[in-house]
Every structure is written in C-alpha cells, then in structure tokens.
C-alpha positions as CSV (number, residue, x, y, z in Angstrom):
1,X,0.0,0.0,0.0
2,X,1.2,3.7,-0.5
3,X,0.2,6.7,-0.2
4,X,0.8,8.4,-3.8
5,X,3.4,11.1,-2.3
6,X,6.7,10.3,-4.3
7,X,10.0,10.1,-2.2
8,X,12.0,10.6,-5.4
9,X,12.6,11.1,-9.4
10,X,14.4,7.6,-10.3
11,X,15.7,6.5,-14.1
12,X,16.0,3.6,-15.8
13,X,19.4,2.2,-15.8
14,X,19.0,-0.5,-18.3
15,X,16.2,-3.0,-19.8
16,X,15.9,-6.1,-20.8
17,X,12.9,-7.5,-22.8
18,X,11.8,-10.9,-23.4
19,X,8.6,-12.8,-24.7
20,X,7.9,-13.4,-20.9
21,X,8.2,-9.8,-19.9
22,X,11.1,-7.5,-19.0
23,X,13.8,-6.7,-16.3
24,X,14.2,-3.0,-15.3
25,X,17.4,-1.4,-13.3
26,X,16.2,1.9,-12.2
27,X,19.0,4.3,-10.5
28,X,18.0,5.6,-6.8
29,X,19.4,7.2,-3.8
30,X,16.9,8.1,-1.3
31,X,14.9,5.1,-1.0
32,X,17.7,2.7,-0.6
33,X,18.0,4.0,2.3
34,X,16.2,0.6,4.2
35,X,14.9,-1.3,0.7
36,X,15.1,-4.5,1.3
37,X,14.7,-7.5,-1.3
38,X,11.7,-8.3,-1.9
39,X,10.4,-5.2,-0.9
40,X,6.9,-3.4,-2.8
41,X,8.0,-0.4,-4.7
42,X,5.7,2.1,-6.6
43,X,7.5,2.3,-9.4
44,X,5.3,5.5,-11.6
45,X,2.2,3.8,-9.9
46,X,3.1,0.2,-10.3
47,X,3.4,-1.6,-7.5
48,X,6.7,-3.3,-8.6
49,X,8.8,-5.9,-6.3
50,X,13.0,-5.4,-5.9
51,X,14.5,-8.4,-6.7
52,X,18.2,-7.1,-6.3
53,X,19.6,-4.0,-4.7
54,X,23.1,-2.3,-5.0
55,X,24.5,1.2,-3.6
56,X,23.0,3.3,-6.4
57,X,20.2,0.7,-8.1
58,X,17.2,-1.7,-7.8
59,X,16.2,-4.7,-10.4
60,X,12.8,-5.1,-11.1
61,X,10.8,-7.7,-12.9
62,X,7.9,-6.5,-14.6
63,X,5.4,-9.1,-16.2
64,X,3.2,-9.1,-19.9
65,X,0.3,-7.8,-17.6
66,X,1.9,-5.0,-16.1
67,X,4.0,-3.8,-19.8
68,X,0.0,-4.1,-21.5
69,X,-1.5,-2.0,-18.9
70,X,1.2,0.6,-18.2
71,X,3.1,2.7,-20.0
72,X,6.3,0.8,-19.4
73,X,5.9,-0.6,-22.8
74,X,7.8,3.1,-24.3
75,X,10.6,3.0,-21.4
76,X,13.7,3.0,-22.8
77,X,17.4,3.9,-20.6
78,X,17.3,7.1,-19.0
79,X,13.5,7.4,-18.4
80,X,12.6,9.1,-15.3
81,X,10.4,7.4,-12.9
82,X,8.3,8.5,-10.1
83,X,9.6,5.8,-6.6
84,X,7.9,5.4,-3.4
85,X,8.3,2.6,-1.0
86,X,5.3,1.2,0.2
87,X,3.6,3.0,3.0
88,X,4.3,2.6,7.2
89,X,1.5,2.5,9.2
90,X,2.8,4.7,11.8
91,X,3.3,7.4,9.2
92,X,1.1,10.6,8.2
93,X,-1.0,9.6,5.3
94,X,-1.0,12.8,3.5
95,X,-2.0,11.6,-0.2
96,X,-4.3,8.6,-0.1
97,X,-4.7,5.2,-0.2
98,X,-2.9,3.8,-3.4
99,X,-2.6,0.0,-4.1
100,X,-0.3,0.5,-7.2
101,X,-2.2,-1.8,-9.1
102,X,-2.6,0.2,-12.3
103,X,-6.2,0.9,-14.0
104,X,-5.2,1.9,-17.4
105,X,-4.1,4.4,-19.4
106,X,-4.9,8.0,-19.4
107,X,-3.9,10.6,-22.4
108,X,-2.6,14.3,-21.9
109,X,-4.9,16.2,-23.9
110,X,-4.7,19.7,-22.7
111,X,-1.7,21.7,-20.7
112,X,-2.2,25.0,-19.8
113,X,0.2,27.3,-17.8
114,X,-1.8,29.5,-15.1
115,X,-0.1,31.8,-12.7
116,X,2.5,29.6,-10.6
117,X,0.1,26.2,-11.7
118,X,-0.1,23.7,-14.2
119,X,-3.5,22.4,-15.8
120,X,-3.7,19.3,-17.1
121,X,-6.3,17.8,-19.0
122,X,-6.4,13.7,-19.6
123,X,-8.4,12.3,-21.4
124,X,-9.1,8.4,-20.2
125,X,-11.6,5.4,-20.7
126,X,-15.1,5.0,-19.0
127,X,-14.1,2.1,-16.7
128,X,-11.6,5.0,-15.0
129,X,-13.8,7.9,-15.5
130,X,-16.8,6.5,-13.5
131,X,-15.0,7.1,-10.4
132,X,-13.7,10.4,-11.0
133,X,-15.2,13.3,-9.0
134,X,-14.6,17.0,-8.5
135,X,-12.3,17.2,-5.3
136,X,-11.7,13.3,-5.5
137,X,-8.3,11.9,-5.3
138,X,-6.6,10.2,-8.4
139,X,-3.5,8.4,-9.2
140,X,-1.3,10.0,-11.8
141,X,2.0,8.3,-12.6
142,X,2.2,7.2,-9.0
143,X,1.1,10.9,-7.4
144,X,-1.8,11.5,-5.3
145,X,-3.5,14.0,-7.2
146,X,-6.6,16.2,-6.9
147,X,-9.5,16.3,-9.5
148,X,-10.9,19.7,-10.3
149,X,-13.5,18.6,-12.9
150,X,-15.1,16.3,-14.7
151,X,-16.7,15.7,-18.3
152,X,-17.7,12.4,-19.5
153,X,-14.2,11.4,-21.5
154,X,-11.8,13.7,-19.6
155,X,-10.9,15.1,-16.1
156,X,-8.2,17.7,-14.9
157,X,-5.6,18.5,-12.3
158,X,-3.9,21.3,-11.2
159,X,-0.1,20.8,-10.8
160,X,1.8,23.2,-8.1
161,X,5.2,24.5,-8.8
162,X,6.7,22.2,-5.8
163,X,5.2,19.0,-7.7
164,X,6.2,19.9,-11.1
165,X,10.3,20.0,-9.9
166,X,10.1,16.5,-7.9
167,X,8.0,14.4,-9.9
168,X,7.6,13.5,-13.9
169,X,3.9,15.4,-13.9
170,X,6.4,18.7,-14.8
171,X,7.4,16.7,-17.6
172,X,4.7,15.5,-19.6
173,X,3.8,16.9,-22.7
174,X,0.5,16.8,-25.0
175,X,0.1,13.5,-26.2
176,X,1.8,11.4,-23.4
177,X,0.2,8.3,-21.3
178,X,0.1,8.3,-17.9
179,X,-0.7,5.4,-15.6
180,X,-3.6,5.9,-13.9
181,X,-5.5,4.4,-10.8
182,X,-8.6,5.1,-9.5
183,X,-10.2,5.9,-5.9
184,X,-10.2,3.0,-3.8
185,X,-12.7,3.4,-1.8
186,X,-14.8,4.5,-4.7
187,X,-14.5,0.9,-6.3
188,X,-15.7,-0.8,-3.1
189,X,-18.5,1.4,-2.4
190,X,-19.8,0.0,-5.9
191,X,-18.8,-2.9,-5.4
192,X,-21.1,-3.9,-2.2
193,X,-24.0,-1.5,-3.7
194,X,-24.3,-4.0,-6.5
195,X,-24.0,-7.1,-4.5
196,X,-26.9,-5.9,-2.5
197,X,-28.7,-5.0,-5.3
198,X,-29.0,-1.3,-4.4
199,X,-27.1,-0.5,-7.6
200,X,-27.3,-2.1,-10.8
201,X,-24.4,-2.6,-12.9
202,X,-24.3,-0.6,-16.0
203,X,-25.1,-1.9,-19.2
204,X,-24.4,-0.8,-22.7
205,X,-27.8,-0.1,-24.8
206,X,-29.0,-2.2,-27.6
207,X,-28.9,0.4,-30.1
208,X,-31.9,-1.1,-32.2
209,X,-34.9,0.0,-34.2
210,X,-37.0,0.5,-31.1
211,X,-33.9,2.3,-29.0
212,X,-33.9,4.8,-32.1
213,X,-37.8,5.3,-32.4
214,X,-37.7,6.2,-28.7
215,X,-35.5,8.9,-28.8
216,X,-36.7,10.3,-31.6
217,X,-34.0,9.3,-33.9
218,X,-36.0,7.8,-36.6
C-alpha cells in the first residue's frame, strides 16, 4: 500500500525484454535507504517488487500484464520514474490510499500554464472515468493527485510549482500516457451496492430500431 506522495525522481538504468516480460534497473538514492529485497516499490504507480539491490540501483521484474496496462511498454534507458516505498503504518497519510495496481491508461490532452500552476487535461476510458469526481483523489503516474472537474471522456488536475520540480507530472507533454489508478474506496462502495442489489451494474444499450424510435432518432 502507498500513499501516492513520491519520495524521489528515479531513471532507468537498463532493460531487458523478453517474450515473458522485462527486467528494469532503475537508479535511486533516497529510497535505498532501508529497501530491502523483496520489498513493494511504486515504481510511476506500479506496485513493482525489488528483486536485487546495489548502492546506487534496484532490479525489477515487470510481467506481460503490467508492460499491456502501463506505459512501461515506451521505457527506454534514462527514463525518469516516479519511486515510493510502500507506505508505514505509523506514518502521516498525506496523499491517499494507493494500491499500485494500475487501472489503465490516461492521455494528456490539454496543458495550460496558469499563474505559478499547471493544468492538465487527460483524457481516459469510462471504466476509469466513473469514479472520478470533483475534489476526489486520483492516481497520476504514482502521485496522489486532486481532480478539479469532470466531463464524461476527460478530467483535470492542477499541478503546483513544488510538484512539477520533484515528480515526472512537470514533464509530460501533449500526447503522453500516464498510468492511472482510480479511488479505492470509490471501487468498493460499488462494489457492495451491486452485491446488495441497491445498484445495478451498468449496461451498454442495444442500439436497435426500437432504442432509435424512442429517442426520436428515426
């Protein structure tokens, strides 16, 4: 578990790619500090595990799954990556709860410099959408971030001057995917209220003949 507040920019060292998935050294300093092997590291918002640990790098092994549903599959050597160890429970929780399991994808749509803040517009898919609210948290890339509004394909953030410098959110550019992971909570809450029955799972429309007629469409 973290808490989407990155401890440090990282970049990757070297990778390796196979048909079974890939092996990532990523360069580090502050979070080596007590990494352990087989420690959980949020690696850009993927919960990654390190599998070997030096004084200036960590090797991670990243599976099909995680290269499909990420945007690992564009790293090359010398990308920069957002690290966080996973979170201590005696510690202030000031983003909020992130599991580093990785939704999907989102696209950078719109960037727009205003006074000392940056506002992003991405653009992602209805399954990550549904959860997004005005004021609700959001996973960017591994950062706990704030939603200012919604529309039904987008969502943005505003992006303070402090954030921009420490994390790769300064960095991206229109056009750029971003890992993304949506409110915890927000996926439980729907969960139980459709096991109950209270809410019922949504269902794409039969666009037929009769679906037209109704709404006046024919």
């Amino acid at each position: 578990m973290f808490s989407g507040i990155v401890e440090e920019m990282g970049a990757v060292q070297s990778v390796e790619k196979g048909l079974a998935g890939a092996k990532f050294s990523i360069l580090a300093s502050a979070i080596l500090e007590d990494l352990k092997v087989g420690d959980s590291v949020s690696v850009s918002g993927a919960c990654l595990t390190a599998t070997s640990i030096d004084e200036q790098s960590f090797l991670v092994d990243v599976s099909t799954e995680t290269l499909n549903c990420t945007n690992f599959g564009t790293i090359v050597v010398g990308t920069p990556l957002n690290l966080e160890r996973a979170m201590k429970l005696n510690a202030r929780m000031n983003g909020h709860l992130v599991t580093g399991h990785v939704d999907g994808l989102g696209t950078l749509r719109v960037r727009e410099q205003d006074g000392n803040a940056i506002y992003l517009t991405m653009e992602a898919e209805e399954d990550i959408m549904r959860y997004c609210v005005p004021k609700g948290s959001i996973t960017i890339d591994g950062i706990s971030l704030t939603i200012n509004s919604v529309t039904a394909h987008s969502f943005s953030v505003a992006i303070i001057p402090h954030t921009a410098k420490v994390t790769t959110i300064g960095l991206k550019q229109v056009g750029d995917a971003v890992n993304l992971e949506s409110d915890l909570i927000g996926k439980y809450v729907e969960r139980l209220l459709q096991a109950n029955g209270t809410l019922i799972p949504s269902v794409a429309p039969v666009i037929d003949k009769d679906y037209l007629q109704k709404r006046g469409l024919l």
